[in-house]
Backbone as CSV, one residue per row, in Angstrom:
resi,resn,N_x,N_y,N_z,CA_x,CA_y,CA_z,C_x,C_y,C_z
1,UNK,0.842,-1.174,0.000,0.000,0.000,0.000,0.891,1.242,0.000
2,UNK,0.456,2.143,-0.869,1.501,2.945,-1.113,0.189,4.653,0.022
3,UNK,0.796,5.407,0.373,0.507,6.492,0.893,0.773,7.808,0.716
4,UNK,-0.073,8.728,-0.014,0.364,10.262,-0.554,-0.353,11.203,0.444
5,UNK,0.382,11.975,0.253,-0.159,13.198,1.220,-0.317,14.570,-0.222
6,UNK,-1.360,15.006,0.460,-1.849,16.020,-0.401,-2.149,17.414,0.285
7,UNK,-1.220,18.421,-0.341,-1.464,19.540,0.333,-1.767,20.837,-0.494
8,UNK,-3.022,21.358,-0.221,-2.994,22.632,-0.687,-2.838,23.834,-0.163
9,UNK,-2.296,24.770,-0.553,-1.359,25.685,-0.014,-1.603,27.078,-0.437
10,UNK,-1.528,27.985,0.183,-1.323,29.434,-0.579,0.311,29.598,-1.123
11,UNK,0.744,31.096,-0.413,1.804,31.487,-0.343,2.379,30.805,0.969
12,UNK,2.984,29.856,1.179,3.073,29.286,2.024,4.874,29.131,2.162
13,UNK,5.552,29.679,1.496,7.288,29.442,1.842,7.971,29.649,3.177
14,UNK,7.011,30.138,4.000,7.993,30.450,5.190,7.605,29.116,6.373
15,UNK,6.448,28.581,5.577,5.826,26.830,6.251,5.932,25.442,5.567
16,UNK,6.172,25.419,4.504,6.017,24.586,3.346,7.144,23.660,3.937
17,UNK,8.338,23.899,3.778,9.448,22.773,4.250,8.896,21.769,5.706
18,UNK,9.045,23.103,6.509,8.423,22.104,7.603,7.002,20.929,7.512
19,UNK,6.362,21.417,6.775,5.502,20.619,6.758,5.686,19.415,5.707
20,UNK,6.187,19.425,4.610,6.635,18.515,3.792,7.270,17.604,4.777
21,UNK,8.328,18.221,5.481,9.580,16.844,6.036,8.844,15.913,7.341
22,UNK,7.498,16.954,8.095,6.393,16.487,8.690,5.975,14.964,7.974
23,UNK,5.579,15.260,6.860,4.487,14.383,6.064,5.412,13.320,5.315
24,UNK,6.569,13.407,4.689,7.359,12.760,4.783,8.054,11.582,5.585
25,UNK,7.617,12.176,6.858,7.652,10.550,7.805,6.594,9.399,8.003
26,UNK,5.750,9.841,7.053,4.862,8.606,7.389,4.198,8.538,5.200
27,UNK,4.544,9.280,4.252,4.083,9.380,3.190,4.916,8.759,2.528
28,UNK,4.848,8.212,1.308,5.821,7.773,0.655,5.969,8.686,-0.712
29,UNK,4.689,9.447,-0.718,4.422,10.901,-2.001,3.609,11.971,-1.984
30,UNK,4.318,13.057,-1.735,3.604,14.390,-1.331,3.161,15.396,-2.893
31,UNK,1.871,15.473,-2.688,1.799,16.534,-3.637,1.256,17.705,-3.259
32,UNK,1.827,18.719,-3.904,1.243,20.221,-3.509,0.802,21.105,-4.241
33,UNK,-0.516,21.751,-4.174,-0.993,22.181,-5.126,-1.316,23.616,-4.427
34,UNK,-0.677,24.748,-5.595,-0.879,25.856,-5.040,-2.436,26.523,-5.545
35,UNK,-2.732,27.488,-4.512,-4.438,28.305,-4.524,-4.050,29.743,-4.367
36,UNK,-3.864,30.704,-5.027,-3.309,31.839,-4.870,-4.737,32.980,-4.884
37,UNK,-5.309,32.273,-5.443,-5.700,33.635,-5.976,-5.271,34.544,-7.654
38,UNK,-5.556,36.020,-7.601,-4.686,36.873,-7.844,-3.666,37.325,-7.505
39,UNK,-3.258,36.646,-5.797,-1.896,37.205,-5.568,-0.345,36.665,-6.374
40,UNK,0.312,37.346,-5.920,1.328,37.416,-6.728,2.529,35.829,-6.416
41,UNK,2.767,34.796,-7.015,3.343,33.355,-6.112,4.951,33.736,-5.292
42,UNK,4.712,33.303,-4.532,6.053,33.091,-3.789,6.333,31.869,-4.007
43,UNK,7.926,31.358,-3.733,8.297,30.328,-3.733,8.104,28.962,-3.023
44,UNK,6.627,28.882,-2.784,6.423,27.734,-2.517,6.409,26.620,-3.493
45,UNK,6.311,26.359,-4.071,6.266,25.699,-5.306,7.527,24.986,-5.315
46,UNK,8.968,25.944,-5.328,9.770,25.602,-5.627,10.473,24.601,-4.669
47,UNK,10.301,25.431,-3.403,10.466,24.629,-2.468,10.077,22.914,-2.678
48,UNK,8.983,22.949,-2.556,7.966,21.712,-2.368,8.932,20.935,-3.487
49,UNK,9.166,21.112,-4.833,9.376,20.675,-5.845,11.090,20.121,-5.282
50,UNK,11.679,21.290,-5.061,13.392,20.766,-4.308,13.576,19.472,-3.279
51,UNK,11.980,19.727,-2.571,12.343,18.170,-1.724,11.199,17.441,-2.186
52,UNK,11.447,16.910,-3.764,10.864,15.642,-4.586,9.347,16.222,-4.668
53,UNK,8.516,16.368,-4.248,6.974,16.866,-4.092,6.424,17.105,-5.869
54,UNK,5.646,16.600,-6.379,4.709,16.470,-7.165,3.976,18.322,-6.682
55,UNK,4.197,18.812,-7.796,3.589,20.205,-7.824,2.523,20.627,-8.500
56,UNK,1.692,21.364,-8.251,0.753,21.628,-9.065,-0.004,23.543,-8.895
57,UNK,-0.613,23.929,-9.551,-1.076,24.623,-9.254,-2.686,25.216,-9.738
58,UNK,-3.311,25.683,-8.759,-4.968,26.040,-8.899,-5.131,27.422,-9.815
59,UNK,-5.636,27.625,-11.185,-6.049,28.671,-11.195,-7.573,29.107,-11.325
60,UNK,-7.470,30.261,-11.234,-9.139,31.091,-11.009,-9.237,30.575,-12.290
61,UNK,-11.100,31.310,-12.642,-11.174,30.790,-13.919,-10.947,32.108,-14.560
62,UNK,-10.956,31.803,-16.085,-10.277,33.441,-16.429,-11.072,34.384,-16.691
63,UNK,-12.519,34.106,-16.355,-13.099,35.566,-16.044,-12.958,36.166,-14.597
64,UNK,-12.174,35.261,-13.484,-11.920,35.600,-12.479,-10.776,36.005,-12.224
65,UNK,-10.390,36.349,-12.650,-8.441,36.524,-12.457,-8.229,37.157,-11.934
66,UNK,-8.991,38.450,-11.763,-8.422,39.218,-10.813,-9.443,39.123,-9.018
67,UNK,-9.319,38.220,-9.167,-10.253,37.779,-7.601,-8.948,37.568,-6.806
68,UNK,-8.919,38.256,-5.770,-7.896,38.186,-4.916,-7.926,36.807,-4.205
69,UNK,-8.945,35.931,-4.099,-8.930,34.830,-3.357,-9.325,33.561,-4.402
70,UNK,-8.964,33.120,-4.219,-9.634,31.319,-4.942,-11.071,31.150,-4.927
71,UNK,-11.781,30.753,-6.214,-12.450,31.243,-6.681,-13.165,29.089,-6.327
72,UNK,-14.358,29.564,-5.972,-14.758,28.013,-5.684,-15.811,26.981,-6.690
């Protein structure tokens, strides 16, 4: 049995590591999918991606783009 952890995230770089190496002790595959919004991305992504993590990201739809929050 294999076990993934799935995380969705904002701007999340100043938490993202810690929580990956968290989920990492009991996951065998983390994926992370970013929800921004309109805001502008920080390097979470990259992070996630540097320690192995399956990346992804959410966008608005594109009559929403400029919605500051994630659009449901």
């Amino acid at each position: 049995m294999k076990i993934i952890g799935a995380v969705i995230a904002g701007n999340e770089e100043q938490l993202i590591e810690r929580c990956i190496l968290s989920l990492k002790k009991i996951c065998d595959q983390i994926v992370v999918v970013r929800a921004i919004g309109s805001a502008n991305p920080d390097r979470t992504l990259d992070i996630a991606s540097e320690l192995g993590c399956v990346v992804g990201e959410y966008q608005n739809h594109p009559l929403l783009q400029d919605w500051p929050h994630v659009d449901d």
